[in-house]
C-alpha positions in Angstrom: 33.6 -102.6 0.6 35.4 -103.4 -2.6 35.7 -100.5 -5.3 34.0 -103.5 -7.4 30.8 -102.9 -5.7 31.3 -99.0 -6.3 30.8 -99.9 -10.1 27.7 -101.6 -10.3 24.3 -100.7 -10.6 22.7 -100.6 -6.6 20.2 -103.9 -8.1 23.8 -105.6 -8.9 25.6 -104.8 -5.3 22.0 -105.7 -3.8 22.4 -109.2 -5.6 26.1 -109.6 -4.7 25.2 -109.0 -1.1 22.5 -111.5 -1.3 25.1 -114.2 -2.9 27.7 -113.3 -0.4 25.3 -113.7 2.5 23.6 -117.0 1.4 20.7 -116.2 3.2 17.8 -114.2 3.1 18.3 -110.7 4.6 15.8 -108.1 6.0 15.8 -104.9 3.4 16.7 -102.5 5.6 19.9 -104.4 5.8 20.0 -104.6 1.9 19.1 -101.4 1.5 21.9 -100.0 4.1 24.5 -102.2 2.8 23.8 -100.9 -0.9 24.1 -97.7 0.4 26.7 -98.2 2.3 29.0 -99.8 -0.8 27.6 -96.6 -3.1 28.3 -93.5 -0.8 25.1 -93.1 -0.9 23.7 -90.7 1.9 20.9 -92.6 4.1 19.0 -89.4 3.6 18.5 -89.8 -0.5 15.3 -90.8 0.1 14.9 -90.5 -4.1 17.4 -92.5 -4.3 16.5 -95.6 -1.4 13.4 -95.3 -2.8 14.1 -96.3 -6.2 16.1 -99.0 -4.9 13.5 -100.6 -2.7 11.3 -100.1 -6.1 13.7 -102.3 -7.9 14.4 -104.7 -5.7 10.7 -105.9 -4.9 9.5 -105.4 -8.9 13.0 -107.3 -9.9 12.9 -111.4 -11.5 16.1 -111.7 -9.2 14.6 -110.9 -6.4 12.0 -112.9 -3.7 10.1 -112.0 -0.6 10.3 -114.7 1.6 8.0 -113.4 4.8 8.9 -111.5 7.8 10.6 -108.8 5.4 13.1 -110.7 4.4 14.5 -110.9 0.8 16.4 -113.4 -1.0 17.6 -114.5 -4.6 14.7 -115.9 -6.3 17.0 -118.8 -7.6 17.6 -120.0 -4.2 14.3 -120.0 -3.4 12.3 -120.8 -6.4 8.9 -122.5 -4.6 8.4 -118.6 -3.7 8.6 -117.4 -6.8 4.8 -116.9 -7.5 3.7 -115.8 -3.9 2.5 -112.9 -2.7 2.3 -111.2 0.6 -0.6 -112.8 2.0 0.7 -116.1 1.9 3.1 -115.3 4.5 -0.4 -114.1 7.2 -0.8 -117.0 9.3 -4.4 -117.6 11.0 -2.7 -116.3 14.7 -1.3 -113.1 13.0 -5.2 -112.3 12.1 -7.2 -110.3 14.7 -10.3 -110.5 15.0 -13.0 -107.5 14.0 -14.7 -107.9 17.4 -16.6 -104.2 16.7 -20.9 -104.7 17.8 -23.5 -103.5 14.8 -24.6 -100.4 16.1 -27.9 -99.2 15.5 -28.0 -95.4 14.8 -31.7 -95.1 15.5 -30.9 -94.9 18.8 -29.0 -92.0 18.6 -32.0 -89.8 17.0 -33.5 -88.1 20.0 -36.9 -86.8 20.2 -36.2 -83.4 19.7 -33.7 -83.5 17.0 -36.6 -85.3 15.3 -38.7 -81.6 15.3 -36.2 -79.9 14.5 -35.1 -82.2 11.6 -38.8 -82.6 10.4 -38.9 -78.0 10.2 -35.8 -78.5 8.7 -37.0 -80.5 5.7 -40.3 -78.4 5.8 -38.6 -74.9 5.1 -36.3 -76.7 2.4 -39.3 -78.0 0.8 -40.6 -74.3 0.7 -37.3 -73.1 -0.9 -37.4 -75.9 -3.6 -41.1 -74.8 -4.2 -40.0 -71.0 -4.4 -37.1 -72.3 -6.6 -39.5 -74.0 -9.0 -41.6 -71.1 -9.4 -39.0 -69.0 -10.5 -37.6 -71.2 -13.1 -41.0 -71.8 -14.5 -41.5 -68.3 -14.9 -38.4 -67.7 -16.9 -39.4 -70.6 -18.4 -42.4 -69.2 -19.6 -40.8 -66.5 -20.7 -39.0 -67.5 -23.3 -41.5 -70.3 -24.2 -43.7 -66.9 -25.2 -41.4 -65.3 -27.5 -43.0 -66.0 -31.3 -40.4 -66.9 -33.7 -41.0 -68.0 -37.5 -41.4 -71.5 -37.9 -41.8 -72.7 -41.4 -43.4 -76.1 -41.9 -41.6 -79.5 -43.8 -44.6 -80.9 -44.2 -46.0 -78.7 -46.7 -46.2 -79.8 -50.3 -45.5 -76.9 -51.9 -41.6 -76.9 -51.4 -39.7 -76.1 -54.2 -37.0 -78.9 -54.2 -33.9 -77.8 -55.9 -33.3 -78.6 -59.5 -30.1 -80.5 -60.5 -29.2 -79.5 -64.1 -27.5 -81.9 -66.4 -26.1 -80.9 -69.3 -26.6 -83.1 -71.9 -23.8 -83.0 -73.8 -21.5 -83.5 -70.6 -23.4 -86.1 -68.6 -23.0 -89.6 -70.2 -25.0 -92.0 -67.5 -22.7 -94.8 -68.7 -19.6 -93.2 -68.3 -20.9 -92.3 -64.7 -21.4 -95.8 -63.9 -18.6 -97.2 -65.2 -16.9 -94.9 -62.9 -18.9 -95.7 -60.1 -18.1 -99.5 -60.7 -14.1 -99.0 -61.1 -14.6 -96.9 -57.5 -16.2 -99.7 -55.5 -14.6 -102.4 -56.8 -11.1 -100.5 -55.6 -12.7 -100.9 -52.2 -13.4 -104.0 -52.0 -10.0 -105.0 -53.0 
């Protein structure tokens, strides 16, 4: 390979090899090939990773079926498929699994023993519930002072004006320069 190829980003030697081959190629071959021109050890997987990541999310770049890749401008009626428009009907098996029906795989014993099962977990739940009441209870009967709102005699706090201090118009004219800052 050309120390021009050892420049370039591995997207850009992956396009010139693309160009250069004037067909689509499989991307293992890309992939290789890129490596190959970079010195890049087959075993970077960080590395071939990345580049299979930029090749397939790349605008420069197509998937034309049957894992082959080409330049999207050479192909440009692919441009806005996906992989499932390459599946043809043949390539498509068949779920050919029967419905099984599990009842029949409940034998008459298991049923007893299944049916003491729940009975001795219902007991447990029960026991449960019995304890958690009675803790329950117990803090339900611990008295603690509760003072009433409803109760007329309430001594409401007392706001005290000044008289001298407190001009009502003043205050309002206040009020109004506030709101109508807001609703600016």
């Amino acid at each position: 390979m050309s120390d021009k190829l050892k420049t370039l980003a591995m997207l850009d030697v992956a396009e010139v090899l693309l160009k250069e081959s004037g067909k689509p190629l499989p991307i293992q071959d890309i992939m290789r090939s890129v490596a190959e021109a970079k010195q890049i050890p087959l075993d970077d997987i960080d590395r071939l990773t990345q580049l299979y990541m930029d090749i397939t999310q790349s605008a420069k770049f197509v998937y034309c079926g049957d894992d082959q890749w080409d330049l999207k401008e050479r192909n440009l009626e692919l441009w806005d498929k996906d992989g499932y428009a390459f599946v043809h009907a043949e390539d498509i098996e068949e779920d050919t699994e029967e419905d099984l029906d599990f009842t029949e795989f409940v034998l008459e014993e298991e049923e007893a023993e299944v049916e003491a099962e729940e009975d001795e977990d219902e007991d447990e739940v029960a026991e449960d519930l019995d304890e958690e009441i009675k803790e329950e209870k117990a803090y339900i009967d611990v008295e603690l002072p509760v003072k009433s709102t409803d109760d007329e005699d309430l001594d409401e706090p007392e706001i005290e004006f000044d008289d001298d201090d407190y001009d009502e118009d003043e205050y309002n004219d206040i009020m109004d320069d506030f709101e109508d800052m807001y609703d600016e």
